[in-house]
N, C-alpha and C positions, 0 to 999 in steps of 0.2 A: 652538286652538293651531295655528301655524301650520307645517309642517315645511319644516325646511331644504331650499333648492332646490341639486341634485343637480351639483357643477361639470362640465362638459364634459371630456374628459381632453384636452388639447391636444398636437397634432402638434407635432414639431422642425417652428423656422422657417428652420433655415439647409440648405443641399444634406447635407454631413455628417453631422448632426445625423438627416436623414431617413435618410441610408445605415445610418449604425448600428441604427437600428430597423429598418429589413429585413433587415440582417445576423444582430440580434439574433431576429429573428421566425423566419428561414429555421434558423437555428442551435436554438430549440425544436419547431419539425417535425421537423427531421433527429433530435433526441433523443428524439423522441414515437413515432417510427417504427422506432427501433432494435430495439424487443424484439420486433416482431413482425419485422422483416425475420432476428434471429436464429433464429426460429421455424419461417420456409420454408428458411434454409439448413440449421440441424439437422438440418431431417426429411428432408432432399431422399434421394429414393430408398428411404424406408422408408415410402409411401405408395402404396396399392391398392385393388383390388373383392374382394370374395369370391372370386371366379375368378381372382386373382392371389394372394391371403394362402397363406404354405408353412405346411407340416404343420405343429402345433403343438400341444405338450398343452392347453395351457389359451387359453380366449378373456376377454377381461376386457371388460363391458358396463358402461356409466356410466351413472347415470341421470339420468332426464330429466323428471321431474312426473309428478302423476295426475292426472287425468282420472277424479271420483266411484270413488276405488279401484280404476279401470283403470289399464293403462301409456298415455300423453297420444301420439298420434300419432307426433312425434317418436320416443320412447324403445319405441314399438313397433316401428316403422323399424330401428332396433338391433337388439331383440331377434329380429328375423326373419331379419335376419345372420346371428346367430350360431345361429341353428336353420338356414341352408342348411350353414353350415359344418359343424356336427356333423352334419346328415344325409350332409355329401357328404363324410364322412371326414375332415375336414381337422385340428380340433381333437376333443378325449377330453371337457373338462369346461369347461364356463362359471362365471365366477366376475361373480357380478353386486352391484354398489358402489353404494350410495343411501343417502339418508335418512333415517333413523327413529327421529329426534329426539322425535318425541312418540306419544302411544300410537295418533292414530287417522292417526295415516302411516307407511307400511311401502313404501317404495318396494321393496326387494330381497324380499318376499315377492308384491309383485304382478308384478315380473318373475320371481320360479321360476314363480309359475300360470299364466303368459303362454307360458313358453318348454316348460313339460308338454305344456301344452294342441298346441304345436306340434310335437313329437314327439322333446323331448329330454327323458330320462330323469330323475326328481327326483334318485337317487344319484350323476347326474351336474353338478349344479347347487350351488354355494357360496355363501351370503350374506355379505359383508360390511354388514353393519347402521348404521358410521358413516362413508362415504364422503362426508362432507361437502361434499368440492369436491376437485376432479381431482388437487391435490396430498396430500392426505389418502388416496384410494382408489389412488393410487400406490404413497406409503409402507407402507400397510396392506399391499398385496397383497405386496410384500416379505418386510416383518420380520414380521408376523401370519402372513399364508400361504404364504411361503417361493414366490413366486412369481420365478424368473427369467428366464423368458424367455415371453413372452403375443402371442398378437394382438388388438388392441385395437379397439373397435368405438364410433362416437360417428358426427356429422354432419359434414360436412365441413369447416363452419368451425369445428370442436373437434378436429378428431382431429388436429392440427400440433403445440396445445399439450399434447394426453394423451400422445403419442409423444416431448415433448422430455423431458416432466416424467416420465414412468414410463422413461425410459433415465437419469436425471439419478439416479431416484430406485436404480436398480443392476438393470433390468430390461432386457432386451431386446426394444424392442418393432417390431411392425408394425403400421401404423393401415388400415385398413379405413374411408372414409370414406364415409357410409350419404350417399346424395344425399336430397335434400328440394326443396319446393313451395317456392318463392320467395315467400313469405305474409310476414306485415308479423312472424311470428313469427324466420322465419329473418334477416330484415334488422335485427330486435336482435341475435340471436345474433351476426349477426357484426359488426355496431358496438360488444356486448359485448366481443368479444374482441380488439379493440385493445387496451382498455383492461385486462383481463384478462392479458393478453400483458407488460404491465409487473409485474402481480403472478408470474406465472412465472416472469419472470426472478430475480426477488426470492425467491424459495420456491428456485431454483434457487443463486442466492450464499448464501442467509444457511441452510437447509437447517432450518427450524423442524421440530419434532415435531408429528404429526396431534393433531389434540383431543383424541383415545382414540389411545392404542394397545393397551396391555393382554399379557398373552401368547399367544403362539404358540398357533395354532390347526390344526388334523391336516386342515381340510375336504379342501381340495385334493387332498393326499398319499390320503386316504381315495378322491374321487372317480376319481383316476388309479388307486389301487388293483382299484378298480370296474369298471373298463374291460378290466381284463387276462381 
């Protein structure tokens, strides 16, 4: 059987005809690019190092894979943020948001062993257990844990969209963007988050509800309790 041969798409033959299609072409760039150029004007000025982030009760960590039940490089990188921050006073308690959709992944229990082991206190450490994806561990950290105002801890080509979408979501935030190795890992990441960048904005109009929500949970209020 012989399969149909594939037409060529054919260029306009007349000068206009070609204008409109670069018009047309230049006019879906420009829309392709709008969510993420919303994304560096949002944040502008609510982006930092460690030694820049102000005081702040609570640090909020994103996750990032395992690595055989480790934290994967990247989402160690995080986590070491935010253990310089609480050792150096900054913030009281970490609230760390991952996946643990199925029973043999537990992303927000291998980041508390991760961030123990580094010298921040377990009383002082919160799991959220269905932080899906950045808008999800937004709205959680809200309406679940009554989080208002956080600094927020991800890689650099994440922490623009964590900071529009955790202010969008009634948070106050500051992003802390953890630098990284320019490995073929981070150059997804951020050809990701082009594309990622149009779902933000959309999580941001339309303002869906996380997977889970469930009720209120005291972690936070407890660990800040903990502190005093």
């Amino acid at each position: 059987m012989r399969l149909p041969k594939m037409r060529r798409p054919r260029l306009p033959r007349t000068r206009a005809g070609r204008r409109r299609l670069v018009q047309a072409v230049m006019a879906g760039c420009v829309l392709a690019l709008l969510p993420s150029t919303w994304l560096y004007v949002s944040t502008e000025g609510r982006l930092g190092t460690t030694a820049d982030a102000p005081r702040t009760d609570v640090a909020v960590v994103f996750g990032a894979g395992l690595w055989d039940g480790e934290p994967s490089p990247y989402l160690a990188h995080r986590l070491d943020a935010a253990a310089t921050l609480y050792r150096g006073g900054r913030i009281k308690a970490v609230l760390v948001t991952g996946d643990n959709s199925r029973e043999d992944y537990d992303e927000p229990d291998a980041m508390r062993a991760y961030l123990t082991r580094h010298g921040v206190p377990d009383t002082r450490i919160v799991s959220d257990y269905a932080g899906f994806d950045t808008w999800d561990s937004c709205v959680r950290a809200r309406k679940i844990f009554g989080v208002d105002r956080a600094v927020l801890i991800s890689q650099d080509f994440h922490i623009r969209r964590a900071v529009a979408l955790c202010e969008a979501a009634g948070i106050s935030s500051y992003g802390v963007g953890v630098s990284a190795k320019h490995d073929v890992t981070w150059y997804y990441g951020g050809t990701r988050e082009v594309l990622a960048a149009s779902k933000a904005a959309l999580d941001v109009v339309f303002r869906p509800n996380p997977r889970f929500l469930g009720p209120k949970e005291p972690g936070v209020t407890n660990a800040l309790g903990s502190a005093r």
